[in-house]
C-alpha positions as CSV (number, residue, x, y, z in Angstrom):
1,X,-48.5,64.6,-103.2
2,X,-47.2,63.2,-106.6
3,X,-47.1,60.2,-107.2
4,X,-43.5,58.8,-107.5
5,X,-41.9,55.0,-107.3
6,X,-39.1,52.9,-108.3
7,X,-39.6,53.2,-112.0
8,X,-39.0,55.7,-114.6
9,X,-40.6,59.7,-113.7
10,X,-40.1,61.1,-116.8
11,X,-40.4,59.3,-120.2
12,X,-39.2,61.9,-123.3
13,X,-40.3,64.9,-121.2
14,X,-43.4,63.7,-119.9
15,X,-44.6,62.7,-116.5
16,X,-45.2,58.7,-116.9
17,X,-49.2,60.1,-115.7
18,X,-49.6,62.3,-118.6
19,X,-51.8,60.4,-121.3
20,X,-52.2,63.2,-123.8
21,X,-52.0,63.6,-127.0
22,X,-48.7,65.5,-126.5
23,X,-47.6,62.9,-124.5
24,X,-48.4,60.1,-127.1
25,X,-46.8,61.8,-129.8
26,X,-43.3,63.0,-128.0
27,X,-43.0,58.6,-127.0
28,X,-44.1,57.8,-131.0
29,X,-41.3,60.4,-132.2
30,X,-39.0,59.7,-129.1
31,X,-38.9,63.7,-129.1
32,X,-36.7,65.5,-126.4
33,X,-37.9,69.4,-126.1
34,X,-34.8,70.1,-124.0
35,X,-33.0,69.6,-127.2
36,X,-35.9,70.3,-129.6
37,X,-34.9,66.9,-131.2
38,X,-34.5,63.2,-131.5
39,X,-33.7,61.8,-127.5
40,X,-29.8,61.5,-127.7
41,X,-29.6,57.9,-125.6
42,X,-30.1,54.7,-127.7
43,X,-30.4,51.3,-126.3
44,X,-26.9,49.8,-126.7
45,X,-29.1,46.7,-128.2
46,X,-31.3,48.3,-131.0
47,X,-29.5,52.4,-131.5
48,X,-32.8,52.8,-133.3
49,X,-34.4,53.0,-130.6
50,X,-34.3,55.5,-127.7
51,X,-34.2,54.8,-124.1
52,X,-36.3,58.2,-123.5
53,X,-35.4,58.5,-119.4
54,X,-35.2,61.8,-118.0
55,X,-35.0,60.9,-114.5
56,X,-36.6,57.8,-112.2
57,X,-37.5,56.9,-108.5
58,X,-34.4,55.9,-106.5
59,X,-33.1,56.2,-103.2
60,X,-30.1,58.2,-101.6
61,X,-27.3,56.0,-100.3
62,X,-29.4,53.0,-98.9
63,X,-31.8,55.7,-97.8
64,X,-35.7,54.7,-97.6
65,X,-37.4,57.5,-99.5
66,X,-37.8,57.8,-102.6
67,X,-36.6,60.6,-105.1
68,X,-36.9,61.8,-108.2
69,X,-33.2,61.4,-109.5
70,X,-32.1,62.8,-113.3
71,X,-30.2,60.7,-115.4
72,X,-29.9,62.9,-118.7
73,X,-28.2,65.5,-118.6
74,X,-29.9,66.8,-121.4
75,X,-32.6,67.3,-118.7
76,X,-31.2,70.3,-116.9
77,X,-31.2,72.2,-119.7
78,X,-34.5,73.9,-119.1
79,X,-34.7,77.7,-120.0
80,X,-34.8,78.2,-116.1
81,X,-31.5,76.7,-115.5
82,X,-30.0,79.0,-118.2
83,X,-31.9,81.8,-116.1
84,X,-30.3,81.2,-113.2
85,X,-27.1,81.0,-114.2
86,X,-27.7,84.1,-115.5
87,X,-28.7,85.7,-112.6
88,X,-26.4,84.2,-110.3
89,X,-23.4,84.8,-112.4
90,X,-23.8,87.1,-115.2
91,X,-26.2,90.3,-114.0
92,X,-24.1,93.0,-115.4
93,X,-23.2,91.2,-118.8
94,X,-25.2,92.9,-121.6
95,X,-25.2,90.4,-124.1
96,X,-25.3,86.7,-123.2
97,X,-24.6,83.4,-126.1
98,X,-24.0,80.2,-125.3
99,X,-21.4,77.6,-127.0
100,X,-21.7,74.0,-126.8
101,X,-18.7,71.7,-126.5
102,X,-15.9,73.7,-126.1
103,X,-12.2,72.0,-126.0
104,X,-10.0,72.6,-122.9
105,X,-7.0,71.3,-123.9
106,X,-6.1,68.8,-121.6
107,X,-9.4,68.7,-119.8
108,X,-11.3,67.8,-122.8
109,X,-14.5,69.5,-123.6
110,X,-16.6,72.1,-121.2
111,X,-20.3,71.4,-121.9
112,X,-21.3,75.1,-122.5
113,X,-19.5,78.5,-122.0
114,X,-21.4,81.5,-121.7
115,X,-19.6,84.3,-123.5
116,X,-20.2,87.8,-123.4
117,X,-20.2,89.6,-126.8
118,X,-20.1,92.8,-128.4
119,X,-22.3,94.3,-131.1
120,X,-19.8,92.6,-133.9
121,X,-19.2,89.2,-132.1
122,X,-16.1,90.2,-130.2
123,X,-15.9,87.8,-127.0
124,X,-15.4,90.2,-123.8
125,X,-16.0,87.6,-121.0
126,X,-16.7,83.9,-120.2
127,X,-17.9,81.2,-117.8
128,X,-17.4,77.4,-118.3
129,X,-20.7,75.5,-117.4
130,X,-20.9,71.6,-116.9
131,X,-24.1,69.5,-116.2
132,X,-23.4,66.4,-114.6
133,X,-26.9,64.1,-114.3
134,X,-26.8,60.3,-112.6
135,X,-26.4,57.0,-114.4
136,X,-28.0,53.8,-113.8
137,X,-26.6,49.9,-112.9
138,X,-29.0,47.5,-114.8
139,X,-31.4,48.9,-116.9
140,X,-34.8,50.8,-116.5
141,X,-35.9,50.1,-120.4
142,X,-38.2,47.3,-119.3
143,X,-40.9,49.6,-117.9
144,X,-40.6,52.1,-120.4
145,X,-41.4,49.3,-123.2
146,X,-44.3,48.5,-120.5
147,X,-45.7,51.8,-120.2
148,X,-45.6,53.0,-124.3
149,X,-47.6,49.4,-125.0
150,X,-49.8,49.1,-121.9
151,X,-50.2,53.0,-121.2
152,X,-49.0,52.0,-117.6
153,X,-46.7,50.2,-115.1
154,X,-47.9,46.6,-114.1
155,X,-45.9,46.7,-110.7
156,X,-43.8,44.6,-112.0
157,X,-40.5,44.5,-110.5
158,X,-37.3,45.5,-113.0
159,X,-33.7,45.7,-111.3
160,X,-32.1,48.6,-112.0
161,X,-29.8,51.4,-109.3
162,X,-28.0,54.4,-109.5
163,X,-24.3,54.7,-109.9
164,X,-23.7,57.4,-107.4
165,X,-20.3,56.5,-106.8
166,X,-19.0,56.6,-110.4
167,X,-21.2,59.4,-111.8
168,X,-20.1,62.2,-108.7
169,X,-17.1,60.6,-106.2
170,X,-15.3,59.7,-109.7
171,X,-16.3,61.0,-112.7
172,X,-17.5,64.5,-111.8
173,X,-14.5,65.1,-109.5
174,X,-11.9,64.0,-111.6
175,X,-13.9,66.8,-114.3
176,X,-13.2,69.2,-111.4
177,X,-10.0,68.8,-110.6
178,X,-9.1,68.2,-114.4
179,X,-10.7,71.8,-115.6
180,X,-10.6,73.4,-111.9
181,X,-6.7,73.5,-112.5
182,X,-7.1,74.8,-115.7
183,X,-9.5,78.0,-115.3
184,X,-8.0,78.4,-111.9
185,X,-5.1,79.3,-113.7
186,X,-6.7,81.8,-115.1
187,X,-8.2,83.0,-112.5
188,X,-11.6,82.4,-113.3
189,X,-14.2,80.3,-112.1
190,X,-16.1,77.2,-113.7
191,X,-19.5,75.7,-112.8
192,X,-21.2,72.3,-111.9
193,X,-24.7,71.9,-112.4
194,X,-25.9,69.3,-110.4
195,X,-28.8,67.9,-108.8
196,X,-29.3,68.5,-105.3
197,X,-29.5,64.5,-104.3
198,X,-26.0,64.7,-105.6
199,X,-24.6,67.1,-103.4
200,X,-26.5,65.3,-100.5
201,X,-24.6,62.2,-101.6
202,X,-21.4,63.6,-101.6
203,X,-22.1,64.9,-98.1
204,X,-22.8,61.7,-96.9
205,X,-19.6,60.0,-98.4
206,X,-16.9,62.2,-98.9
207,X,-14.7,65.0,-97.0
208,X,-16.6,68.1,-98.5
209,X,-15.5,70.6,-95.3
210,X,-13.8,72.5,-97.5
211,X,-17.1,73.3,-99.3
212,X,-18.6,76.7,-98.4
213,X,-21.6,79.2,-99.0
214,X,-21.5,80.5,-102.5
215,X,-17.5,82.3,-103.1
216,X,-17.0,84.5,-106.2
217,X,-13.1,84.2,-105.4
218,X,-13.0,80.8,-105.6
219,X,-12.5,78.5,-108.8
220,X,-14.9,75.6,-108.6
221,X,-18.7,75.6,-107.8
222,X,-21.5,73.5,-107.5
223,X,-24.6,75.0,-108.4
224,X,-27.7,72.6,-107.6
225,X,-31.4,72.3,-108.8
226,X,-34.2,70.5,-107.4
227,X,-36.6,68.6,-109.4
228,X,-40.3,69.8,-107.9
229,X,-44.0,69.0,-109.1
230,X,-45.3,72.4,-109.9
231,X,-48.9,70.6,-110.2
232,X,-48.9,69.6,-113.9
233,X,-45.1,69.1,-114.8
234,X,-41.8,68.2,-113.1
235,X,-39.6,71.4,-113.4
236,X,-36.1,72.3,-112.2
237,X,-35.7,74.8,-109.4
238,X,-32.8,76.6,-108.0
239,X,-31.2,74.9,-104.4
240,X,-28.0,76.0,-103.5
241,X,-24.6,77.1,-104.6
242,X,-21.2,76.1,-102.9
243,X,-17.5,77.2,-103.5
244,X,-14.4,75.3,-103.2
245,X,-11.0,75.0,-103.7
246,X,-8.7,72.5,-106.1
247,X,-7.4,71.3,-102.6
248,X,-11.2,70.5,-101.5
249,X,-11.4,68.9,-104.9
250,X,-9.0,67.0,-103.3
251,X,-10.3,66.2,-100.1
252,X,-13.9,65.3,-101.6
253,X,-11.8,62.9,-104.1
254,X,-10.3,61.2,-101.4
255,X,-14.0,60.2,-99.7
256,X,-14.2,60.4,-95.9
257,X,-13.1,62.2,-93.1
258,X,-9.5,60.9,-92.3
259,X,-11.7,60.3,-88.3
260,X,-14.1,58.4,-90.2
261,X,-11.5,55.6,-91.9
262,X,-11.7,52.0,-90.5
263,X,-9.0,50.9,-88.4
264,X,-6.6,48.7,-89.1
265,X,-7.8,46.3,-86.9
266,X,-11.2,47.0,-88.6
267,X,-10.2,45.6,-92.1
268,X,-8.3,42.9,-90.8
269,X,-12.1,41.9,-89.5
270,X,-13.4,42.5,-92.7
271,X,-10.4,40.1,-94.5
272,X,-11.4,37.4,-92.4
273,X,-15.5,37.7,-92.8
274,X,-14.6,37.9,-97.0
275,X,-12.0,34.8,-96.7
276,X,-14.3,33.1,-94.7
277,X,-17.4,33.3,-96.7
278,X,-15.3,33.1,-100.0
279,X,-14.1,30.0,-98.7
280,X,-10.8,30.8,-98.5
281,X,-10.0,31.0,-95.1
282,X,-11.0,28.0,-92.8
283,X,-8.8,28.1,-89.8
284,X,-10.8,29.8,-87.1
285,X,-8.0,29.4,-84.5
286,X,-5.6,30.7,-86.4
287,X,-7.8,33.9,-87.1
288,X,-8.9,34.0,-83.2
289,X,-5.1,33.9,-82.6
290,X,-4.2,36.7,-85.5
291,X,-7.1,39.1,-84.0
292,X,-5.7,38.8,-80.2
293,X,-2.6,39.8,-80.8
C-alpha cells in the first residue's frame, strides 16, 4: 500500500517519495507537465515563488481515512482524462480540438470545449468541459519548503483542511446552475470533471436524488476520476458518470433532504448552547421555561 498522510502527495507532479533527478529538477524549476510549464499557483506572499501542490492527504467530511484529494485543477488534465472524455462523449466525431477559456456570456468562461472540425477549421459540434479540483483552509506550504530543503517530512504537524463546502456545495453548483441554464437552452449538454471524493461529499451533504446513472438527454453531468497508485506514479482513473437536471442543480444547492433539516425546536437548542457559551445568555430558568413550552 502507498504510503499517504496529512501532508502534501504530490509536489509539481511528483510523488513526495520520488528522489530522482526528474524529481529534483521539476521542484528547482517549479515545472508543471500537465501544462508543460511554470506551476500556475504562487504564494500570495512571495508570487515568485510557486506553491507546487497537486493534491494532499485529507479526510472526507470528518471521516477517519485518509485520501489523496486534488487541489489543482491543472492536475486533471492528464492525457487520460482528455481520453475519456473522448470516449465517453465524442466516439463518432472524426476530428477532435480543444479551446481553452471560452466566454459564456453570462456564465463567464467554460474551461475547455471540445469542438469538432472539418478539414478547413469549420466548427460542426461542441461540448463544454469544466474541471473543478478542491481548495485548502490554512496553508500546506510549510511542508513543501520542508521537503525541497530536507528531502523529507519531519512529522511535523502544519494546520491546513479542505474547503469542501465552498469549492463543490457553492462554487461548483452555482457554475452549474449558471452555465447548465445556458447550454440547456440549447439543448446540449456540459460536463464537470470532478474528483470522485467530491461526489462522495456532496452525497453526504446535499439532496443529490435527482442524480442518476449516466443520461445523454440530460443537460448537466458529473464525470469523476479517481486518483490511484499504479506502482510508480499517482494517475487519474475513470469512476463514474451522473446526469441531472437544472432542478437537481437545485435541490443539491439547497443541501439536505427537506426529512433531514433540524427542527425548530432543534435550533432553538442550538440558540441557547451558542448564547450560553458566548456568554450572552445567562438565564437558565428562563431558557428551561422557553424550551417547555
Amino acid at each position: 500500500m502507498k504510503r499517504i498522510g496529512k501532508f502534501p502527495i504530490e509536489i509539481f507532479c511528483c510523488d513526495f517519495e520520488n528522489h530522482t533527478e526528474t524529481a529534483q529538477l521539476a521542484y528547482r524549476q517549479q515545472y508543471c507537465r500537465y501544462i508543460k510549464g511554470t506551476c500556475v499557483k504562487p504564494r500570495k506572499s512571495e508570487p515568485s515563488i510557486k506553491v507546487g501542490i497537486c493534491s494532499l492527504g485529507s479526510t472526507i467530511n470528518k471521516g477517519k481515512e485518509i485520501y489523496p484529494v486534488i487541489i489543482c485543477p491543472q492536475r486533471f488534465k492528464e492525457e487520460s482524462m482528455f481520453e475519456t472524455i473522448r470516449q465517453k462523449y465524442l466516439s463518432d466525431w472524426k476530428n477532435v480540438k480543444w479551446i481553452q477559456e471560452v466566454n459564456i456570456g453570462v456564465g463567464g468562461n467554460v474551461d475547455y470545449v471540445a469542438v469538432e472540425v472539418d478539414d478547413f477549421d469549420v466548427v460542426k459540434d461542441f461540448l463544454c468541459v469544466e474541471i473543478q479540483a478542491a481548495g485548502t483552509t490554512g496553508t500546506p506550504y510549510p511542508y513543501v519548503r520542508e521537503l525541497l530543503s530536507t528531502g523529507h517530512y519531519s512529522g511535523k504537524a502544519y494546520t491546513y483542511g479542505i474547503n469542501w463546502a465552498n469549492e463543490f456545495t457553492k462554487t461548483m453548483m452555482q457554475q452549474a446552475y449558471k452555465k447548465g441554464k445556458i447550454v440547456e437552452s440549447w439543448k446540449r449538454k456540459i460536463v464537470f470533471v470532478v474528483q470522485n471524493l467530491a461526489m462522495e461529499y456532496l452525497r453526504t451533504t446535499s439532496d443529490c436524488s435527482m442524480l442518476e446513472d449516466s443520461n445523454p438527454q440530460l443537460p448537466i453531468d458529473f464525470c469523476s476520476f479517481d486518483l490511484r497508485w499504479n506502482g510508480s506514479a499517482w494517475a487519474l482513473a475513470f469512476d463514474n458518470i451522473k446526469s441531472t437536471t437544472i432542478e437537481g442543480i437545485n435541490r443539491m444547492i439547497g443541501g439536505a433532504k427537506v426529512n433531514e433539516y433540524p427542527t425548530e425546536h432543534d435550533f432553538i437548542k442550538n440558540i441557547i448552547r451558542k448564547g450560553l457559551t458566548d456568554g450572552i445568555l445567562s438565564s437558565n430558568t428562563h431558557i428551561c421555561e422557553f424550551m417547555n413550552q
